[in-house]
C-alpha positions in Angstrom: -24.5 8.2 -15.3 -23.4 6.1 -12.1 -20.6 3.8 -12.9 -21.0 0.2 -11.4 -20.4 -0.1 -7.7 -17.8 -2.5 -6.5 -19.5 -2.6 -2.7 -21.4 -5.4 -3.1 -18.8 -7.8 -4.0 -16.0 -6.3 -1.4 -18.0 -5.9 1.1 -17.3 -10.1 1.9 -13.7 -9.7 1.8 -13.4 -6.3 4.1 -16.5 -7.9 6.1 -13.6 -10.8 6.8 -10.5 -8.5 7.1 -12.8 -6.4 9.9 -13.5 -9.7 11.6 -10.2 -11.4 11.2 -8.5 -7.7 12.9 -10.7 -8.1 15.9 -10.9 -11.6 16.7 -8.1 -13.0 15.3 -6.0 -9.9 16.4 -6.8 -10.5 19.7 -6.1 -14.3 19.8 -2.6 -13.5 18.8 -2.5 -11.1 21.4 -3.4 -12.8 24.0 -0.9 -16.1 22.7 1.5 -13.0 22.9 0.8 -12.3 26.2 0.9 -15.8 27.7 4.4 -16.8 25.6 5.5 -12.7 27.1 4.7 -14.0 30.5 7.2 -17.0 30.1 9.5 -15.5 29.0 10.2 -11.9 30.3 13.2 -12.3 33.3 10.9 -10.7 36.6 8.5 -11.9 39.0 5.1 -13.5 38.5 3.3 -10.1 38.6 5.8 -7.8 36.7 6.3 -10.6 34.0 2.6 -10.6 33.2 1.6 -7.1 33.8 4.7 -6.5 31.1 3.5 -9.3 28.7 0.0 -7.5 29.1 1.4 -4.2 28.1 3.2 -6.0 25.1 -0.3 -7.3 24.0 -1.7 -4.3 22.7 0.9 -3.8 20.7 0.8 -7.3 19.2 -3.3 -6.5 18.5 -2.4 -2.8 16.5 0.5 -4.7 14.9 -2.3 -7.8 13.8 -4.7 -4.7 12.6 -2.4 -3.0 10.6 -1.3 -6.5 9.2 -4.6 -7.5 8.4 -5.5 -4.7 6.3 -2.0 -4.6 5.1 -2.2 -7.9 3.2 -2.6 -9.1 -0.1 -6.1 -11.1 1.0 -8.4 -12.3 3.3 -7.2 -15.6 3.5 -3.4 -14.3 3.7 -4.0 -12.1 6.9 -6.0 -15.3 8.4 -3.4 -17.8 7.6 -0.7 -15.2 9.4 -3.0 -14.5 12.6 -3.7 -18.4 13.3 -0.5 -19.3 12.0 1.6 -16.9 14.5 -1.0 -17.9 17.2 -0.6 -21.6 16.7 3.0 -21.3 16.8 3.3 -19.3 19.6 0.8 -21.4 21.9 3.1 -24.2 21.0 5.9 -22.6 21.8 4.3 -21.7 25.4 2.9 -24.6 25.7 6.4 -26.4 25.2 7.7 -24.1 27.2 4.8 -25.2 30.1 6.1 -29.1 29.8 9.6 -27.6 30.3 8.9 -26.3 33.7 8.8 -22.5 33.2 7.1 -20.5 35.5 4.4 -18.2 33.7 
């Protein structure tokens, strides 16, 4: 005897955790990278090559945090959250006068 599968109704919430690692990982990356770029004391071309390097760490971190949390909706609220706030924060830091 089989017993019941549970596939059909997780495969929604993983289908959204895949998604959400991917696409919301790398928008927080790449809010990462251009708040990086601001911030890191070089040149132009050494701050963003740096802030580049720092981005793929910011997409495994957003992976492992997406399929680290208690929901769905919990690792989406974190990703757009974190990237909101940190495209503000460059953004701010834009009207300010800092050179990227």
């Amino acid at each position: 005897m089989n017993p019941p599968s549970l596939a059909p109704r997780a495969a929604p919430a993983v289908l959204s955790r895949v998604l959400a690692a991917i696409f919301g990982g790398y928008l927080m990356a790449s809010m990462a990278v251009v708040l990086l770029s601001h911030l890191l004391p070089s040149s132009l071309p050494e701050a963003v090559l740096g802030a580049t390097l720092f981005g793929f760490a910011f997409h495994v971190a957003a992976v492992i945090g997406v399929f680290a949390a208690a929901s769905a909706r919990r690792a989406w609220a974190l990703l757009l959250g974190s990237s909101a706030l940190m495209g503000a924060l460059a953004g701010l830091l834009e009207l300010l006068g800092a050179q990227p």
